[in-house]
N, C-alpha and C positions, 0 to 999 in steps of 0.2 A: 079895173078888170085886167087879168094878167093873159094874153096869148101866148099859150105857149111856142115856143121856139122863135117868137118875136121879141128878143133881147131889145134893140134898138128902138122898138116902138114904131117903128116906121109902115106897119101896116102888110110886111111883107117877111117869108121864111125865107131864108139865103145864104148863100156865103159870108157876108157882113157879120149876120146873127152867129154863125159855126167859129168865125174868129175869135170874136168876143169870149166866147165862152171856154176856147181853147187860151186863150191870152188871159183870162181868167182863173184858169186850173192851173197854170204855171205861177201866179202870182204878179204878173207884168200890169196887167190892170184890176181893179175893184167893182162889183157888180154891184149897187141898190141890193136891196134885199126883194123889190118886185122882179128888177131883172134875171137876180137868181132864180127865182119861183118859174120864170119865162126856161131859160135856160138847164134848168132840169128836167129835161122830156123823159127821159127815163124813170122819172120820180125815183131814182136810189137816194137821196141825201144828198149827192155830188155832184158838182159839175166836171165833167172830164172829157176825154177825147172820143168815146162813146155817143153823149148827146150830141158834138160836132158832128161825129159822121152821121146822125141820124137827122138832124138840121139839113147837112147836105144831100143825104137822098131824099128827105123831102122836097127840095126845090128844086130838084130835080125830075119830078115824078118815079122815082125807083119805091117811093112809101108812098102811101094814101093818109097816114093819119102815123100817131106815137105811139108806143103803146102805154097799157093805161097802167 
């Protein structure tokens, strides 16, 4: 089962998850193909600087949910 914006698997949405995904889109690290699925909150195809910031208002309460 994939949560989204839980890259890490650790249970929790966060800054961690927003890095990943941005250190991702640059090509600095390589995501699993589940992690990708996690890290695509936007569902467009991509992971970009986009799902980061949407990762980080959600763990922050500024979002309630992704959109779908």
């Amino acid at each position: 089962a994939v949560t989204i914006g839980d890259i890490n698997k650790d249970g929790k949405i966060n800054a961690e998850d927003a890095l990943m995904a941005l250190q991702h889109s640059v090509q600095l690290i390589s995501l699993d193909e589940t992690q990708q699925r996690a890290a695509d909150v936007d569902k467009n195809g991509k992971i970009d600087a986009a799902d980061a910031l949407r990762m980080l208002q959600y763990s922050v309460g500024l979002i309630q949910e992704f959109p779908n």
